[in-house]
N, C-alpha and C positions, 0 to 999 in steps of 0.2 A: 754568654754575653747578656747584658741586661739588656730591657727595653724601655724604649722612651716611651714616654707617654706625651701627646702634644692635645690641647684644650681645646674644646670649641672658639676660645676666642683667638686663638692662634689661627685655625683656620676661618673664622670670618675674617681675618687682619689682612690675610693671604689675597682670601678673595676680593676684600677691598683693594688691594693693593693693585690686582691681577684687573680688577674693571677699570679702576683706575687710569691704569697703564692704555690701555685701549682707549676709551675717551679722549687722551692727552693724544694718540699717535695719529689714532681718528680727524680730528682739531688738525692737526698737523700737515696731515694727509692733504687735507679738504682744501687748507692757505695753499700747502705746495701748488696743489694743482689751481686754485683761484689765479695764484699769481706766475705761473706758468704759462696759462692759456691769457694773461690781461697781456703780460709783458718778455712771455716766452722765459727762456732757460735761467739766462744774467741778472734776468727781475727778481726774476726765483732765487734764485739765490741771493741778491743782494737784500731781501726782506728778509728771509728765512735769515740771514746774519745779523742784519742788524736790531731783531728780534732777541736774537743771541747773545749782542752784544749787550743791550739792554736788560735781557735779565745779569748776566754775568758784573755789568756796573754795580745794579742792584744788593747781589749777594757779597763784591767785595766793598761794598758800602759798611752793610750789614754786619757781615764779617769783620770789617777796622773797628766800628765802635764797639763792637763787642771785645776785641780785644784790647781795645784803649780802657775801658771799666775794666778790665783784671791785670792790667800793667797798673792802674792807678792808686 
């Protein structure tokens, strides 16, 4: 079997990705619990959603005009 070879920029990409990931969960972490201990469990979660919702608008925003310029 052969072997692959993978580049240094594959694994800085990794690594970026890998700190990345942490940061974002970190962030995360920190609202849940902000908005936990302001307004207990139901808070918590109704933020943590409608943060969600708001990206997710966002991306099929995004996502229709993107796909209206290639129907067009």
């Amino acid at each position: 079997m052969g072997q692959m070879e993978l580049g240094g920029t594959f694994w800085l990409g990794l690594l970026g990705v890998c700190v990345g990931a942490v940061v974002v969960g970190a962030i995360l972490f920190l609202l849940f619990g902000w908005a936990w201990s302001a307004w207990g469990f139901m808070g918590a979660f109704i933020v943590l959603s409608a943060i969600a919702l708001g990206f997710a608008y966002i991306h099929d925003r995004r996502e229709q005009n993107r796909r209206r310029g290639i129907a067009a």
